[in-house]
PDB file of N, CA, C and O in Angstrom:
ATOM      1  N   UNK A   1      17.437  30.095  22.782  1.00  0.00           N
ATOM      2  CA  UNK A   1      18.030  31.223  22.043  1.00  0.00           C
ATOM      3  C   UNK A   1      17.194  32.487  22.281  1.00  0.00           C
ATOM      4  O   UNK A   1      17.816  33.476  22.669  1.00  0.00           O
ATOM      5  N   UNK A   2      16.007  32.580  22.120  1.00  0.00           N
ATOM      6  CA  UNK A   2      15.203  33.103  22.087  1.00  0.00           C
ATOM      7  C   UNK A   2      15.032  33.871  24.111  1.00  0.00           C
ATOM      8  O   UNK A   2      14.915  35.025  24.522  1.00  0.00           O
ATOM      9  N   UNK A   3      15.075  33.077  24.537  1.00  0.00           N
ATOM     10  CA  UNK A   3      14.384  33.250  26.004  1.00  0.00           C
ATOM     11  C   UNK A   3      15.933  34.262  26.311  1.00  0.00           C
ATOM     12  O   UNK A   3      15.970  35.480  26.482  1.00  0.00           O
ATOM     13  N   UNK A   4      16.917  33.446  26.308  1.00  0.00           N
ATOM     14  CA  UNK A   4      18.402  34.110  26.134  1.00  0.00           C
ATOM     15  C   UNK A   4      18.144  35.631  25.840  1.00  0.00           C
ATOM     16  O   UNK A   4      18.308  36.591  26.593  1.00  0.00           O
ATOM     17  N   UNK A   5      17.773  35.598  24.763  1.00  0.00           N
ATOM     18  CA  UNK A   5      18.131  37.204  23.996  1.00  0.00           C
ATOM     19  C   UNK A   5      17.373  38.116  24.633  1.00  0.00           C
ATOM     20  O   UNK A   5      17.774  39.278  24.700  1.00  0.00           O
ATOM     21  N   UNK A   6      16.020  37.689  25.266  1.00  0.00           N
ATOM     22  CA  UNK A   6      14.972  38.045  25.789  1.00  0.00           C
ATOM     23  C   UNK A   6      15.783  39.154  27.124  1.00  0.00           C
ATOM     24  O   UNK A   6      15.834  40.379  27.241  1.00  0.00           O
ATOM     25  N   UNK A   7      16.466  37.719  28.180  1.00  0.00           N
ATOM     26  CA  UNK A   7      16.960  38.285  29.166  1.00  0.00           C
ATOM     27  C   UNK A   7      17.831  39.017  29.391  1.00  0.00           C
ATOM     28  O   UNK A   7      18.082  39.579  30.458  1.00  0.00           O
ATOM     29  N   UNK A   8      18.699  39.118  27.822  1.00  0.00           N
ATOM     30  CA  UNK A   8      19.862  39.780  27.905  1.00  0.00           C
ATOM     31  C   UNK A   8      19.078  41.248  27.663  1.00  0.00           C
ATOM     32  O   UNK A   8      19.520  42.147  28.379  1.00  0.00           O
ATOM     33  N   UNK A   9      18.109  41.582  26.868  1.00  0.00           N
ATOM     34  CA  UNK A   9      17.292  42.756  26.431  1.00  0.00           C
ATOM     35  C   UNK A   9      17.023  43.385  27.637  1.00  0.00           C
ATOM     36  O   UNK A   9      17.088  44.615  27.652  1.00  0.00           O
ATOM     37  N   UNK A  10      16.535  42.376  29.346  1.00  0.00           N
ATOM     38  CA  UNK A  10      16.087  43.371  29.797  1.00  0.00           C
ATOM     39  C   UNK A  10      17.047  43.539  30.865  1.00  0.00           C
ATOM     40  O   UNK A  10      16.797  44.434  31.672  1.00  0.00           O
ATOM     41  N   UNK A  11      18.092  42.858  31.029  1.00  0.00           N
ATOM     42  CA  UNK A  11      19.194  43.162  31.979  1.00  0.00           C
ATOM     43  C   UNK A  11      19.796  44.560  31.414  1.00  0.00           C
ATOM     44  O   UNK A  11      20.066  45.379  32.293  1.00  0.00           O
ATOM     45  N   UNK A  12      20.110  45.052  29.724  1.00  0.00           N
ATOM     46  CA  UNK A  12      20.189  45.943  29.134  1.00  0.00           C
ATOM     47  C   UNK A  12      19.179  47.218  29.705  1.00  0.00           C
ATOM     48  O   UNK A  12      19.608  48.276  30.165  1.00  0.00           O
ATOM     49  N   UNK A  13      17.700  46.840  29.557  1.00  0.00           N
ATOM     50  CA  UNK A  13      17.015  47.637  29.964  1.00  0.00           C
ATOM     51  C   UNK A  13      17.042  48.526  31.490  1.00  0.00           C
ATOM     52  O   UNK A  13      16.778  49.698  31.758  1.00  0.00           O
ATOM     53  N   UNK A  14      17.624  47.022  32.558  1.00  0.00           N
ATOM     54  CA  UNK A  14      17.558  47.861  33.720  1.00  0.00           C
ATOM     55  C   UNK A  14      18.788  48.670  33.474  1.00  0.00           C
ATOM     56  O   UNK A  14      18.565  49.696  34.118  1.00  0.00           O
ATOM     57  N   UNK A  15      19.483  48.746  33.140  1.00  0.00           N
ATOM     58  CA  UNK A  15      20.695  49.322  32.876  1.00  0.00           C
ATOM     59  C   UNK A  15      21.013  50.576  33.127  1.00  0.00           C
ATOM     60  O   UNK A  15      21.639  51.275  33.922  1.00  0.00           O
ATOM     61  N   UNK A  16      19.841  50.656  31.403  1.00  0.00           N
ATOM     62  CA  UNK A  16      19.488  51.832  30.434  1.00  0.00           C
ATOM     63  C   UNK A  16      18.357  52.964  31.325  1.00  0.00           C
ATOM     64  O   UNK A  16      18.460  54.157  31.607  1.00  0.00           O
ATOM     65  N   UNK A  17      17.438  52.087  31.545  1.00  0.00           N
ATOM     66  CA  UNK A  17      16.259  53.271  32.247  1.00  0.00           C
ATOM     67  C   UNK A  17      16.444  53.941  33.345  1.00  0.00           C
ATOM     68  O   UNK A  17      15.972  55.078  33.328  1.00  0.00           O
ATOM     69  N   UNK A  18      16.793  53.727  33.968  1.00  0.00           N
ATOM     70  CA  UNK A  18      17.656  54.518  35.147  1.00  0.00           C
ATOM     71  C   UNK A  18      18.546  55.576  35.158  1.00  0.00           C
ATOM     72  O   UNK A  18      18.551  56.645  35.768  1.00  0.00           O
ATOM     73  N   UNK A  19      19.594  54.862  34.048  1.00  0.00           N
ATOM     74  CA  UNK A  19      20.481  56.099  33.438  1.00  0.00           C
ATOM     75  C   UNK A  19      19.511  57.728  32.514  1.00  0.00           C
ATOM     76  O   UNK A  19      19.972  58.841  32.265  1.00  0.00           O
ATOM     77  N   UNK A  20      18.433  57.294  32.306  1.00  0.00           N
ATOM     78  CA  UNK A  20      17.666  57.676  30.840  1.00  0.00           C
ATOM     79  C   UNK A  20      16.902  58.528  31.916  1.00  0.00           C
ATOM     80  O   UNK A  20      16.551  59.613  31.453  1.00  0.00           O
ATOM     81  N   UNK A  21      16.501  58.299  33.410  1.00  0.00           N
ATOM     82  CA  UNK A  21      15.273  58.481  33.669  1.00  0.00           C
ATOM     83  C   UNK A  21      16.430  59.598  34.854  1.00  0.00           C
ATOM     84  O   UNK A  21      15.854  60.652  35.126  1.00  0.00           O
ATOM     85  N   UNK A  22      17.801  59.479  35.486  1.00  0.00           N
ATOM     86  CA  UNK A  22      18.411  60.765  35.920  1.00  0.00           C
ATOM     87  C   UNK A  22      18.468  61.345  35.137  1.00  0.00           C
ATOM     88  O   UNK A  22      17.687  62.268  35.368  1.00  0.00           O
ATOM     89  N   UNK A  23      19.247  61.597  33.518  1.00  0.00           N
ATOM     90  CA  UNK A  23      19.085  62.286  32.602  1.00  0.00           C
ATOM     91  C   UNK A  23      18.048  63.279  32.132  1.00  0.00           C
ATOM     92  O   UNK A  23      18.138  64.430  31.706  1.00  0.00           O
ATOM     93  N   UNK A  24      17.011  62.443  32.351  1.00  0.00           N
ATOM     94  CA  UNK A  24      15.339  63.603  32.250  1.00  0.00           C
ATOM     95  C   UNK A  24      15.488  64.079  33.782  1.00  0.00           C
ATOM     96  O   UNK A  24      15.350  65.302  33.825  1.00  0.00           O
ATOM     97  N   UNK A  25      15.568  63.891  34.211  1.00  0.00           N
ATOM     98  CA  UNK A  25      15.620  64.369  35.775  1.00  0.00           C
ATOM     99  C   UNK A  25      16.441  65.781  36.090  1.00  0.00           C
ATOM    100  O   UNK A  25      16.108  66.825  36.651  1.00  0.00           O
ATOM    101  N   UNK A  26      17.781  65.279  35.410  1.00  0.00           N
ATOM    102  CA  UNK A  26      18.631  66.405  35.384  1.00  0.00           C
ATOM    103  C   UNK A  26      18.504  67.937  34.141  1.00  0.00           C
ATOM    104  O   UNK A  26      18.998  69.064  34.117  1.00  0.00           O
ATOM    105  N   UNK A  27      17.518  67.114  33.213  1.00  0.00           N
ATOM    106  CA  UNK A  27      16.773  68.234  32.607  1.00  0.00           C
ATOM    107  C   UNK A  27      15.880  69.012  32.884  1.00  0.00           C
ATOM    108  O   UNK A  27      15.807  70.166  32.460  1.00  0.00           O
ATOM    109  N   UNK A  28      15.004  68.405  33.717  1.00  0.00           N
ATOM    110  CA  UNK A  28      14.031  69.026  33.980  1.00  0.00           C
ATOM    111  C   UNK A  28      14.550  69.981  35.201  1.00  0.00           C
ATOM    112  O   UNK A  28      14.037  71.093  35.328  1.00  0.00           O
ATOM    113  N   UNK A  29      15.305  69.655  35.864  1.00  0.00           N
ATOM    114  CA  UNK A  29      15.835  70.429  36.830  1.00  0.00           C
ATOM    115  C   UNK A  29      16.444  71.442  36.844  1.00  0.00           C
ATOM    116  O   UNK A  29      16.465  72.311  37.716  1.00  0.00           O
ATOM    117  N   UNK A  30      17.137  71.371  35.582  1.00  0.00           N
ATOM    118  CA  UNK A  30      17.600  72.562  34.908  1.00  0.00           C
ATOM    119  C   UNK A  30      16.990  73.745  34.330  1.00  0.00           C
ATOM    120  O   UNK A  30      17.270  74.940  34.421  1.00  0.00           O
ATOM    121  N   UNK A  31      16.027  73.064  33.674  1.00  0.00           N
ATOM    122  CA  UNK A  31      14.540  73.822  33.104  1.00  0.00           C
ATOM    123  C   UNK A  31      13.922  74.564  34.298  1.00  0.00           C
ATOM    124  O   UNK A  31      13.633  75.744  34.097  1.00  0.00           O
ATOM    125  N   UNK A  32      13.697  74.088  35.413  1.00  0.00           N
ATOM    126  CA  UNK A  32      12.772  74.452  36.391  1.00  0.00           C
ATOM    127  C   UNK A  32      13.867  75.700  36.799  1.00  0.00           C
ATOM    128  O   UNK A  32      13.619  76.902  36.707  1.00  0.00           O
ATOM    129  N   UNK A  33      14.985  75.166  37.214  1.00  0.00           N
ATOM    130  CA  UNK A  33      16.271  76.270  37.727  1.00  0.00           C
ATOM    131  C   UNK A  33      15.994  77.631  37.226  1.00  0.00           C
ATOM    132  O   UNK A  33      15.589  78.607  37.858  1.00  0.00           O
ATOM    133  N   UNK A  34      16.356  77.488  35.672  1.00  0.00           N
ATOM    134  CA  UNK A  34      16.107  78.310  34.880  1.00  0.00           C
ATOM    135  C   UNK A  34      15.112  79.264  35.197  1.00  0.00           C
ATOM    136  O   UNK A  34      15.249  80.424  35.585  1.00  0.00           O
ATOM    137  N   UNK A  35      14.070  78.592  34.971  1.00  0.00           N
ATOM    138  CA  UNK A  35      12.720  79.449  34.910  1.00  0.00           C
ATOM    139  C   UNK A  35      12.715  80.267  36.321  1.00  0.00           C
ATOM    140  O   UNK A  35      12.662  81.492  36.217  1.00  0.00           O
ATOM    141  N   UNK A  36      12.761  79.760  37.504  1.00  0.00           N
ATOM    142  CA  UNK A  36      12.968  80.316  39.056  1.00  0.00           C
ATOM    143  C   UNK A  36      14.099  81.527  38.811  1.00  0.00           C
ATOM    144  O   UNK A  36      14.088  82.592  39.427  1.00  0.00           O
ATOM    145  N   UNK A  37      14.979  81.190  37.892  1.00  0.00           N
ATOM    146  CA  UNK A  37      15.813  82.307  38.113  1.00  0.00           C
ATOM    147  C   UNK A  37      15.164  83.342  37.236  1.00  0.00           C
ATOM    148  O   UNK A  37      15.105  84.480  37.702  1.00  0.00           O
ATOM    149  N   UNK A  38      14.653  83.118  36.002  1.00  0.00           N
ATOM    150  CA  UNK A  38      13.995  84.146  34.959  1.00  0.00           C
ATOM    151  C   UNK A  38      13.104  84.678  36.016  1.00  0.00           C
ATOM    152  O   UNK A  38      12.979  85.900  35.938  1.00  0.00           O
ATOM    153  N   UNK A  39      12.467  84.133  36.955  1.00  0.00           N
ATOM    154  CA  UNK A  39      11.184  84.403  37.430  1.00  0.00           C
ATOM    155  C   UNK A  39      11.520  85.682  38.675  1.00  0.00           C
ATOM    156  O   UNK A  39      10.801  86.604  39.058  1.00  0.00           O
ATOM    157  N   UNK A  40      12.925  85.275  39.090  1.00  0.00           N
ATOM    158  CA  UNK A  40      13.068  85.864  40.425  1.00  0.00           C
ATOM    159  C   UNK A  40      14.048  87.136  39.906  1.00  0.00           C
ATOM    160  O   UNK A  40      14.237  88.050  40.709  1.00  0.00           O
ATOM    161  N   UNK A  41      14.534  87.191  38.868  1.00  0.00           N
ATOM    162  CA  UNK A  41      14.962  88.344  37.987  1.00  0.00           C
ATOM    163  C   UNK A  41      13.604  89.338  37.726  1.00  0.00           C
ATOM    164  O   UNK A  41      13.548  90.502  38.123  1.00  0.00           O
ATOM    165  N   UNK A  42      12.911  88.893  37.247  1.00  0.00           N
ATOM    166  CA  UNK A  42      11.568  89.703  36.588  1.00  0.00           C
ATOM    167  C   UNK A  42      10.796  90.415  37.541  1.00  0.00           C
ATOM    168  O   UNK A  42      10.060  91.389  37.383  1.00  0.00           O
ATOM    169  N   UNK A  43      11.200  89.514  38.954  1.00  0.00           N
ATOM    170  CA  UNK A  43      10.507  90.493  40.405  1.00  0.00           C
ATOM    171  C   UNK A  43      11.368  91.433  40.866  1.00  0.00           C
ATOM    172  O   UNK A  43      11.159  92.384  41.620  1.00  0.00           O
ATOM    173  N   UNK A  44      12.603  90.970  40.200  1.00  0.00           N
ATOM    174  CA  UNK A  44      13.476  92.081  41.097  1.00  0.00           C
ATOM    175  C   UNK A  44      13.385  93.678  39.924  1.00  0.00           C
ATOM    176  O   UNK A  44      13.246  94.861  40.234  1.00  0.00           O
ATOM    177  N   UNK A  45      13.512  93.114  38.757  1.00  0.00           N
ATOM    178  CA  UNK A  45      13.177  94.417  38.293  1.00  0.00           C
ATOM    179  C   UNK A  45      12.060  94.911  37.809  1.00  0.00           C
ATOM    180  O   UNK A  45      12.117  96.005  37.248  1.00  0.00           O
ATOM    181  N   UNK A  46      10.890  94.265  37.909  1.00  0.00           N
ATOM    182  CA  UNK A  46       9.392  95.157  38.445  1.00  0.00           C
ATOM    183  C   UNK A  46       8.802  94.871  40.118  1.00  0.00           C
ATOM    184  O   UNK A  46       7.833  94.218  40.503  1.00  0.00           O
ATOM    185  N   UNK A  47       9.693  95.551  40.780  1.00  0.00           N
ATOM    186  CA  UNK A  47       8.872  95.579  41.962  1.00  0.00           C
ATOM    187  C   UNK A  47       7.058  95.979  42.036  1.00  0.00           C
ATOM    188  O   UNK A  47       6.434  96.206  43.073  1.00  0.00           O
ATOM    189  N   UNK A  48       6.638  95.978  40.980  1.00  0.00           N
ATOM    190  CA  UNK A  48       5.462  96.908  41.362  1.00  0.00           C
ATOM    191  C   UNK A  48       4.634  96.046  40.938  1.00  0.00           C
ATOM    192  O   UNK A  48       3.446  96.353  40.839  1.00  0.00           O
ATOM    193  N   UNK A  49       5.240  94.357  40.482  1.00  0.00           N
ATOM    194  CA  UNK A  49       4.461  93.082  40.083  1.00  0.00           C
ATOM    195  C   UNK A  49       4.231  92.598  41.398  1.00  0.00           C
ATOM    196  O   UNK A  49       3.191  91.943  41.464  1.00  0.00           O
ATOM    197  N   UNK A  50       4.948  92.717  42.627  1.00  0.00           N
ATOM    198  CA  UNK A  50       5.570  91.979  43.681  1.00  0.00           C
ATOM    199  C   UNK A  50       3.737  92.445  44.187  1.00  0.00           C
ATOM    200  O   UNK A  50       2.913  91.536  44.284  1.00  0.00           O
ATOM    201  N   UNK A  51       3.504  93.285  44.342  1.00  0.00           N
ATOM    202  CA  UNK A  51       1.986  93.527  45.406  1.00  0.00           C
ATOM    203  C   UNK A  51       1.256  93.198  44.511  1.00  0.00           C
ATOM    204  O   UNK A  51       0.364  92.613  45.125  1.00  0.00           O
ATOM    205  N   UNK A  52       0.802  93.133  42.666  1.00  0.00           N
ATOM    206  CA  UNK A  52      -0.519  92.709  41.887  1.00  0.00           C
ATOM    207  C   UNK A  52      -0.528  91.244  42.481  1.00  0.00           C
ATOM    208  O   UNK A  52      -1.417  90.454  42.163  1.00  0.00           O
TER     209      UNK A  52
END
């Protein structure tokens, strides 16, 4: 019963973490996006950051 429930937990698990672990993936990617674009906005309108 026990060993059972065990295996069913981690057949669940491979499932789950994968799904869980593109999900952070696709966040963080978004986050990073983001920021590159805040970043490449902020050069375009202070050129005079572009040479410090």
């Amino acid at each position: 019963m026990q060993a059972r429930y065990i295996s069913l937990s981690t057949e669940k698990m491979k499932m789950v973490v994968p799904m869980m672990m593109m999900m952070a993936l696709n966040v963080y990617c978004d986050l990073a996006h983001t920021r590159l674009i805040v970043l490449l906005h902020c050069l375009m309108l202070n050129p005079h950051l572009r040479t410090a």
